[in-house]
N, C-alpha and C positions, 0 to 999 in steps of 0.2 A: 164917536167914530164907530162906523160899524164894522165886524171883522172883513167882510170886501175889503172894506177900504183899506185897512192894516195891512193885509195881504199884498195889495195894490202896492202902498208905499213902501213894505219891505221890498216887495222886486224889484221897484224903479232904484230904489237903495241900494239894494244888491248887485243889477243889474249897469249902475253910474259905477259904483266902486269896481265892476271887473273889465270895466272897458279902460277905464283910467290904468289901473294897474297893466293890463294887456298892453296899451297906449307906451307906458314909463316901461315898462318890460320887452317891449318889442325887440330890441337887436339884443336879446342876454338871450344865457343859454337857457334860463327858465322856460323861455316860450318857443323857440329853435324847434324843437320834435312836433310839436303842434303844428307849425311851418310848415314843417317838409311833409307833416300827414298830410296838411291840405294841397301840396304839391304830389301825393302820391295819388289824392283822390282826383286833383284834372288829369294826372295821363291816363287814371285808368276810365276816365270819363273818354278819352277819345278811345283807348280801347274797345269799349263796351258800345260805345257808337259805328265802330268799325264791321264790328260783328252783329250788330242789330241792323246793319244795311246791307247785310251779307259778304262783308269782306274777312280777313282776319287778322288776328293780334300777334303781331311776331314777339316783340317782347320789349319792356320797358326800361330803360336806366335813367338810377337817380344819382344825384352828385353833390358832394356837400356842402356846394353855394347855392341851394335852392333851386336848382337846375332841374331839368328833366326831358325827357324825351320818349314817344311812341312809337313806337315802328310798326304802321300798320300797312295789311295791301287789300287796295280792292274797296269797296263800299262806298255807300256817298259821301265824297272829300267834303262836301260842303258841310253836310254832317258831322261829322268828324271834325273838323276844324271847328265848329262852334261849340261843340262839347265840351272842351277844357274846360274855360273859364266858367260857363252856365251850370257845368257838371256837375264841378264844386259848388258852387251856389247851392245847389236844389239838394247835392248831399246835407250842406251844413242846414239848409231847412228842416230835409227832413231827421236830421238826429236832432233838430228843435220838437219838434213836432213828437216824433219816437219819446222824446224825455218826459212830455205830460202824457204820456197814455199808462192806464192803471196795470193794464195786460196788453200784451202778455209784459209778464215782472220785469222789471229794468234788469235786475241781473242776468235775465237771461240774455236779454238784448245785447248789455254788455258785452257776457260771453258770446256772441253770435258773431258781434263786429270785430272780436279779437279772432276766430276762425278763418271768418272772412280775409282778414288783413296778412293771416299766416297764411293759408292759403292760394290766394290771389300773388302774395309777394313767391311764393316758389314756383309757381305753374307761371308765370309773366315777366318778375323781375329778373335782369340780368346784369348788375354792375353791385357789386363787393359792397360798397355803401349803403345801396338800396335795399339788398339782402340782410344785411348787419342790424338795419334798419325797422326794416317790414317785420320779420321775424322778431325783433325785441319788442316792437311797439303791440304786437298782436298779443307777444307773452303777456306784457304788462296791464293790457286789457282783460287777458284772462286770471289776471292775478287781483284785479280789481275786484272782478266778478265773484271770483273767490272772497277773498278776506275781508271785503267792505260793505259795509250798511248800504240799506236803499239809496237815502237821501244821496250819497258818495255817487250812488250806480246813475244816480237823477244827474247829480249835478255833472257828472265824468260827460254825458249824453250832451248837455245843454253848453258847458263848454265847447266841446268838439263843432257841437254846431255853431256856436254864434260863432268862433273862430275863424272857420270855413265860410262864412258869409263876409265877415270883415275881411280874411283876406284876398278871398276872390272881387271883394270889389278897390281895394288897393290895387293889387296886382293889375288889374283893369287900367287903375289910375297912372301907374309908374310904369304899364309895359308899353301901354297905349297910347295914351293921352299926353303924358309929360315926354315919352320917347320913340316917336311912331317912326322913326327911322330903325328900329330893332326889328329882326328879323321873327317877329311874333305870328301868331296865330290871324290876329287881325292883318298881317304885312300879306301873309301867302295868301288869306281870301280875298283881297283887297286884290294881287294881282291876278288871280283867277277868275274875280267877276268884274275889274274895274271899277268897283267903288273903292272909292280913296280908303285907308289904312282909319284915319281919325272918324272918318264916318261908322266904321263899323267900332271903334270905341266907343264912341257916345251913345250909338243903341245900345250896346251892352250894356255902357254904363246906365242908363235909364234904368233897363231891364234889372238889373240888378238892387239898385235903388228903391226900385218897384216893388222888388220880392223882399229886402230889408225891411222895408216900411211897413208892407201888409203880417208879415212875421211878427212885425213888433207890435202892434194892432192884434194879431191873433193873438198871440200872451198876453195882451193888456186883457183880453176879453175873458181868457182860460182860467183866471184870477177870481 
């Protein structure tokens, strides 16, 4: 067996065993903060949509049933409404992506996304939970980046992202698809351009599917 391939099969190993565990861990408090990051990272997905079409970000709350909301004014709605969901996607890509690269050092990386998330959470967020929130998870990133080895700095990276993938395409599944009468992101574009609410789940869902698939394809190949 050649070390490729040993490499190869500890991933796929690696890689079965954190989805199962993620899988059997989903509604405990183990996995909950990962949750709500990937719920902090679609509002500020519409955020950052709001203001890249030239409108801007009034300010965000989060809630601690997974909730959240944007308050944006001005920019392209259409925009902005597709950002959530897609947002997170392409963040939890690219903290895939971020986690194989040599340089710049994971630690730093780490520490960059914990600035980022202290940051962003005072300049945007507005509701006590989100606050309480933003700010501890950012500390804790930056505590990472301190006290832990590479590998730690790798794998904190690669977590966050696959997390961010699988929930954005759940969240796809249970907001959309299983409950298109919820007044979702897919509900308000649906009645702004007339396509139906499940239509625009099922592109996402594709789309999403599409970015999973080729993610997992690129790490089979980065091996």
């Amino acid at each position: 067996m050649t070390p490729s391939t040993r490499r190869r099969l500890r991933f796929l190993g690696g890689f079965l065993l954190y989805f199962c565990l993620l899988w059997i861990l989903w509604d405990t408090a183990v996995v909950y903060p990962l949750k709500i990051f990937v719920v902090l990272l679609h509002e500020a997905s519409h955020a950052l949509a709001a203001v890249a079409t030239g409108g801007q970000a009034d300010r965000i709350v989060l809630d601690p049933f997974q909730g959240g909301v944007a308050y944006t004014r001005g920019g392209n709605r259409f925009l902005i409404l597709s950002a959530g969901y897609l947002g997170s996607l392409l963040w939890g890509a690219a903290l895939v992506f971020l986690a194989f690269l040599r340089r710049p050092r994971p630690r730093w990386l780490v520490g960059g996304l914990g600035v980022a998330v202290v940051l962003f959470t005072v300049g945007f967020v507005r509701s006590w939970f989100g606050l309480v929130f933003g700010l501890t998870f950012g500390a804790g990133l930056l505590a990472v980046a301190r006290y832990f080895s590479t590998q730690a700095h790798r794998a904190v990276l690669l977590g966050l992202g696959l997390t961010s993938v699988l929930y954005a395409i759940l969240d796809i599944k249970s907001d959309i698809l299983d409950r298109p009468h919820l007044r979702s992101d897919a509900a308000v574009l649906g009645e702004m351009t007339g396509i139906p609410t499940l239509v625009w789940g099922v592109l996402w869902m594709g789309l999403a599917l599409a970015v999973g698939g080729w993610l997992l394809r690129w790490m089979w190949r980065r091996l």
